[in-house]
N, C-alpha and C positions, 0 to 999 in steps of 0.2 A: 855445253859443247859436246858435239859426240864424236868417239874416240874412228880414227881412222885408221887402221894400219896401210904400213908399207907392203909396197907395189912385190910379186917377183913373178919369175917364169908361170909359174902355175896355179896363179890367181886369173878367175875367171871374171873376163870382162864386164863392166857393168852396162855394155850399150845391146846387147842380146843377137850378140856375135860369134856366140861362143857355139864348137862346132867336136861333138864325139868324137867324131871320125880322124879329126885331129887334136886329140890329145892323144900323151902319149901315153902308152902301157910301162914302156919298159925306160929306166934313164940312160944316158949318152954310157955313162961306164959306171961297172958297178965291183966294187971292190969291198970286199966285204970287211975284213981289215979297218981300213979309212972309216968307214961308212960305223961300225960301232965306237971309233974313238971320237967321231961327229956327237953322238950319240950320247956318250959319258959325259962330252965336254957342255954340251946342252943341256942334258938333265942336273948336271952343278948350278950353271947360272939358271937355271926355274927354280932349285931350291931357293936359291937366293931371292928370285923373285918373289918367290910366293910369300916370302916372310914377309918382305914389306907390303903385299897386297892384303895379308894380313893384318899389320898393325895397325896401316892407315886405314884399312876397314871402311873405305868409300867405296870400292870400287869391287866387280865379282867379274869372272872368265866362267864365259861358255863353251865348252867345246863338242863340236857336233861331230858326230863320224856317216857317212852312209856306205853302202857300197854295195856287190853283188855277193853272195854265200861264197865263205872262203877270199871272202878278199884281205883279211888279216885284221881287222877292227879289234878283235879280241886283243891278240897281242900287238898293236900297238898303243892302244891305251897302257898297259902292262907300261908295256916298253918306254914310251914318253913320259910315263909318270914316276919310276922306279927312282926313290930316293926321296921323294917330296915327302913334307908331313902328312898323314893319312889324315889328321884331325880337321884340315884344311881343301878337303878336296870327297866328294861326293861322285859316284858311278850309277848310273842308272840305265836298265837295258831296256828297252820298248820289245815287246814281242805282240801275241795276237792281243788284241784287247777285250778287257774283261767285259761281264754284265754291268757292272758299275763304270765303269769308264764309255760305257755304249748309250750310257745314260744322262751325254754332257755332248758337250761343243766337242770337236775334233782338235782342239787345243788345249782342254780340259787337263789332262792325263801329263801331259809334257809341264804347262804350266805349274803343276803344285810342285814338280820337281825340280824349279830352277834357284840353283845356289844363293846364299843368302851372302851380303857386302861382306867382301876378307875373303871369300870360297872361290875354289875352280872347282867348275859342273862339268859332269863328262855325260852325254847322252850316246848311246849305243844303240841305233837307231833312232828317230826322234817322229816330231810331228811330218816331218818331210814322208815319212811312210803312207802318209794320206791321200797324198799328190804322186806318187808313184806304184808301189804295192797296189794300192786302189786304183789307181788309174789304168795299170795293165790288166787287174780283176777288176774290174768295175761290178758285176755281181753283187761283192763284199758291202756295196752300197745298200743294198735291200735289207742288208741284217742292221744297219746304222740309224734305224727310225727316226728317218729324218722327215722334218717338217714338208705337209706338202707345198707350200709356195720356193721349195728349194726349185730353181733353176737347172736341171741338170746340161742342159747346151753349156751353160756357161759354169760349172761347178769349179771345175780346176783353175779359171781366171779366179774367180772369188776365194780360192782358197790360196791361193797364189796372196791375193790381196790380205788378208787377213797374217798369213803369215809376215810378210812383210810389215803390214802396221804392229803389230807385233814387237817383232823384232826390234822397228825405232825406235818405240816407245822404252824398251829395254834399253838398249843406246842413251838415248837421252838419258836416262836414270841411272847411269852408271857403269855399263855391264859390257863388259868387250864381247864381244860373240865371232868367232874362227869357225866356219864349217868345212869338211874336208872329204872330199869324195874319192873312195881309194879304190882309183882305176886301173882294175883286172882283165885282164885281155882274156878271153874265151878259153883259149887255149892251154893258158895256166889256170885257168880255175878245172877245165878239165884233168890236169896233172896232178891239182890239187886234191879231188874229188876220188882219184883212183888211188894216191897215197895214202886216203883216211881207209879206201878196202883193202887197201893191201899192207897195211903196218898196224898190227894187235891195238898198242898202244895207241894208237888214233880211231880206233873204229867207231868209240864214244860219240865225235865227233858229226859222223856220217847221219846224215838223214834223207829217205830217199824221197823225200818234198821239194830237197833241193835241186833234185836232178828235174823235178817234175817242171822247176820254174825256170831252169835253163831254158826250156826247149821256147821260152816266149823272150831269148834274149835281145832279139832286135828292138820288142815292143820298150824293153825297158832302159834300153838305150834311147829311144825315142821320148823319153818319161825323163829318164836324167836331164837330157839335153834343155825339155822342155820348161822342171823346173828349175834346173841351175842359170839359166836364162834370167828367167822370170822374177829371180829371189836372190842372184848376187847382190848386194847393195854395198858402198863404199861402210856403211855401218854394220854389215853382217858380209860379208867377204866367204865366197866359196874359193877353197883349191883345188884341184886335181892334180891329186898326186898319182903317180906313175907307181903301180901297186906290184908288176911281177916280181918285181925284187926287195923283198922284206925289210932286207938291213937298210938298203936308200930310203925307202918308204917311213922307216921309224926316224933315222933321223932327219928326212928333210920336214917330215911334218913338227918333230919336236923343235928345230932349228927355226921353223914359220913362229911358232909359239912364242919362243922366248922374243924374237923380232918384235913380235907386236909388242909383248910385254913391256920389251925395253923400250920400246916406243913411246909407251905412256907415262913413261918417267913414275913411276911409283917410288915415295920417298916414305922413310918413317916419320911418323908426324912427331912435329918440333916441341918442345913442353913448353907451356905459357909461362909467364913472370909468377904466376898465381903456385901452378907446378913447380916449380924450381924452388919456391920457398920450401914448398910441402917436404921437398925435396932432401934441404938442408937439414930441417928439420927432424927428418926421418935420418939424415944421414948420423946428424949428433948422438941421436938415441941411441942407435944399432952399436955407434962406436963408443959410449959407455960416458957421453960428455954432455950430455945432455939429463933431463931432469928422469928420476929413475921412479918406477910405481911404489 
């Protein structure tokens, strides 16, 4: 059976309806206050979750991030995850891809890094860079020595396709998969962009790549649109969340998480008749009433 989460504002639709222009950037009120005690109270109940996704150890969370430079991915991985056991939870960043990774499928690279049953996977960037990054450089293609019977009319349908089968097949096997695309309105990322030059302590930050790929923002709105369309599935669910405001952005996305979570009813698994002797047995010992070495 594969797992489905629940519906809310800012899941994108699965009939390829879904429309940039109308989502939102910014949410109805932002109160920053409210918005991190949201926040605390969510990352409590994911500890708890995790424990039992843990135990019962059927089951793995994926979570995807995308968004435009400066959209806050970094920190709100941070943010949604602060308190969880580290032992139980894996971060992974996609950036340019390597010579060995240019040497494989375009799912290659993502696949060897998806969380193993009892794990949440966090992807920082993901294969979705494929179908956008590439899409708006298409170029990037010539250095990916792809086979000539590749299709290029149709590349992005097929890749489209592959992620999705993909994805099922994950579904089917266990793996809840949550993607979330943290929608930056232009003009906060431009505030954003001038904060990293104008405050020391942020300069680290600044790379002037990033301003180079602004200037093609429409194209990659048009890229978003086309793959969140194309790749929401009731088994791999895209959100858009509303990115100018950090504190809402960390907790509505962590608040989506633990929803699904609780969704899936993750329970500790029960001890067999078998166990429960073992059990007795072990308890005798330990309490000094049972047979001694």
């Amino acid at each position: 059976m594969i797992f489905k989460p629940p519906a809310n504002e800012y899941l994108v639709p699965f009939d390829n309806t879904f429309q940039v222009s109308e989502a939102k950037t910014t949410p109805p009120k932002v109160d920053k206050a409210s918005n991190k005690r949201r926040l605390a109270m969510a990352a409590k109940k994911l500890d708890d979750l995790q424990k039992t996704l843990l135990a019962g150890n059927r089951h793995s969370v994926l979570l995807i991030f995308q968004g435009m430079d400066a959209a806050g991915k970094d920190s709100t991985i941070r943010a949604v995850m602060q308190g969880i056991n580290p032992a139980g939870c894996q971060v992974f960043n996609f950036k340019r891809p390597s010579s060995e990774e240019l040497d494989h499928d375009f799912l290659w690279r993502t696949t060897r890094c998806l969380p193993e049953r009892g794990r949440i996977g966090i992807f920082n960037r993901s294969q979705y860079e494929e179908v956008l990054v590439v899409r708006v450089r298409p170029r990037i293609l010539d250095s990916q020595q792809l086979p000539e019977t590749v299709d290029f009319e149709k590349i992005w349908e097929h890749r489209y396709e592959s992620i999705c089968d993909q994805e099922k097949h994950l579904a089917r096997n266990g793996m809840i998969i949550l993607k979330f695309w943290l929608n930056l309105s232009r003009d906060e990322q431009r505030r954003r962009f001038l904060s990293r030059l104008d405050v020391s302590t942020k300069n680290w930050k600044f790379n002037p790549d990033d301003v180079t790929e602004r200037r093609y923002w429409d194209q990659y709105m048009h890229a978003y649109q086309a793959a969140l369309n194309a790749t929401s599935r009731p088994w791999a669910p895209w959100y858009a969340i509303p990115a100018d405001s950090k504190s809402y952005m960390r907790a509505r996305v962590s608040e989506i998480v633990v929803g699904a979570l609780e969704s899936a009813t993750f329970r500790f698994p029960a001890p067999t008749p078998e166990d429960r002797a073992l059990f007795d047995a072990s308890r005798e010992e330990l309490s000094g009433t049972g047979k001694q070495d």
